[in-house]
C-alpha positions in Angstrom: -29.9 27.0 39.9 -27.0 29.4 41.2 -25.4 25.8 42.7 -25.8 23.9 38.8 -24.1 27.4 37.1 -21.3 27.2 39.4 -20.4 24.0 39.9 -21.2 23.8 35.7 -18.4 26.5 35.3 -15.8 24.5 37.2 -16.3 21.3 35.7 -15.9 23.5 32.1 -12.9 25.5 34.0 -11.0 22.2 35.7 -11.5 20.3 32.1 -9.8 22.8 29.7 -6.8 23.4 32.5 -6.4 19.4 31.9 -6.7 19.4 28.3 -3.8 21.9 27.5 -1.7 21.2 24.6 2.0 19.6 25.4 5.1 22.0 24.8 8.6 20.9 24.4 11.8 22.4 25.1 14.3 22.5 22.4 18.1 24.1 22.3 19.7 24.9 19.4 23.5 26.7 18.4 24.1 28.8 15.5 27.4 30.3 13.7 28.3 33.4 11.8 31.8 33.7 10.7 31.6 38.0 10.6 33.7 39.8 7.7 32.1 43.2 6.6 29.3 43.4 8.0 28.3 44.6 11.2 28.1 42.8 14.5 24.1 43.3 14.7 24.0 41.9 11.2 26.3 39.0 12.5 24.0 38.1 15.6 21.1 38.4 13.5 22.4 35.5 11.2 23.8 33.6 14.2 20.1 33.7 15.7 18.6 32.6 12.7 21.0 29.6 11.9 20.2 28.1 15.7 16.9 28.5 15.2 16.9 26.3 12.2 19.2 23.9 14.0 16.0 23.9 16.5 13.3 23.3 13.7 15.7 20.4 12.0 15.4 18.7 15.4 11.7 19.1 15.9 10.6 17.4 12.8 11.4 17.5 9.2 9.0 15.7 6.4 11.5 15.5 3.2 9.9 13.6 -0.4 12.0 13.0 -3.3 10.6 12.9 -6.8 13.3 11.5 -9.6 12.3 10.9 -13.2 13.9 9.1 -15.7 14.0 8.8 -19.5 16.2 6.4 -21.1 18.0 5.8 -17.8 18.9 8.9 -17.8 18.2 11.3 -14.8 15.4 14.0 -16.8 14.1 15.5 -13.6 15.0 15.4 -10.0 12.7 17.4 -7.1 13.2 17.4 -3.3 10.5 18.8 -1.3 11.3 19.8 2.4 8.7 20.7 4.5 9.8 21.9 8.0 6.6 22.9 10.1 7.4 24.8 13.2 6.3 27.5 15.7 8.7 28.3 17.6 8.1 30.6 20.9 11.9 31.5 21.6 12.4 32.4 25.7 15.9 32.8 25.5 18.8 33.9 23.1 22.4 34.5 24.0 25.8 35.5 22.0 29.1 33.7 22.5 31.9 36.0 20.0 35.3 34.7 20.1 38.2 35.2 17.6 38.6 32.7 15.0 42.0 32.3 12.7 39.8 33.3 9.9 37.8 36.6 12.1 35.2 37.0 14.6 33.2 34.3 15.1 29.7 34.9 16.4 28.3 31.6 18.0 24.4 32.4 19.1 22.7 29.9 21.6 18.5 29.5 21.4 16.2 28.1 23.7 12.4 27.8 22.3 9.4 26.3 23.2 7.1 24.3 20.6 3.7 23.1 21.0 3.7 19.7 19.7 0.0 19.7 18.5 -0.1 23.2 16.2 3.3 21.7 15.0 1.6 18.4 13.8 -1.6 20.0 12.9 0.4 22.8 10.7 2.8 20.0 8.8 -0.6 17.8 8.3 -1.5 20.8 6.8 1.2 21.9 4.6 1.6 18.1 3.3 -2.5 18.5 2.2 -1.2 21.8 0.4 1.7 20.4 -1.4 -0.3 16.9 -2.3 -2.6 19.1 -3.7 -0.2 20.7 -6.4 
């Protein structure tokens, strides 16, 4: 019985080592043109701008909704959905001077997991189907 438990617990251990989820590797570059504010404030924005760069590249679900009366345009909608987690493992800071100031230029290396990104945008499309 102490033979079936253990070799039990390695098929179990051996199977969910196989069955982990696939995670991608994604760079992205950012920009902040800094005037008043502060060089923390600057990074910050630079960060956030390559990070979206990142999520624009990983996937993107956009609808379109128009509505006419008349042939004329009465009501126009854009939904944009952009599902991501990202798991950022690396962030660094180029600043170099730019005829118009400092320019803060910010360079982000993330990791994704490919499945909780499609099961979260599956989800969020259900949501906003729903409305």
């Amino acid at each position: 019985m102490k033979n079936f438990l253990t070799i039990l617990f390695a098929i179990v251990f051996l199977s969910a080592s196989v069955a982990c989820a696939e995670v991608k590797t994604y760079t992205g570059n950012g920009e902040y043109l800094l005037t008043d504010e502060n060089v923390d404030f600057a990074k910050s924005r630079a960060a956030i701008s390559a990070e979206r760069n990142i999520l624009e590249k990983v996937c993107v679900y956009v609808k379109g909704d128009s509505t006419l009366i008349d042939n004329e345009l009465d009501n126009d909608e854009v939904i944009s959905i952009c599902a991501g987690i990202l798991h950022v493992t690396d962030t660094k800071f180029k600043i170099v001077e730019d005829a118009d100031g400092i320019l803060v230029k910010s360079f982000v290396t993330a990791q994704v997991d490919i499945d909780e990104l499609e099961t979260l945008l599956k989800q969020a499309i259900a949501e906003r189907i729903k409305r």
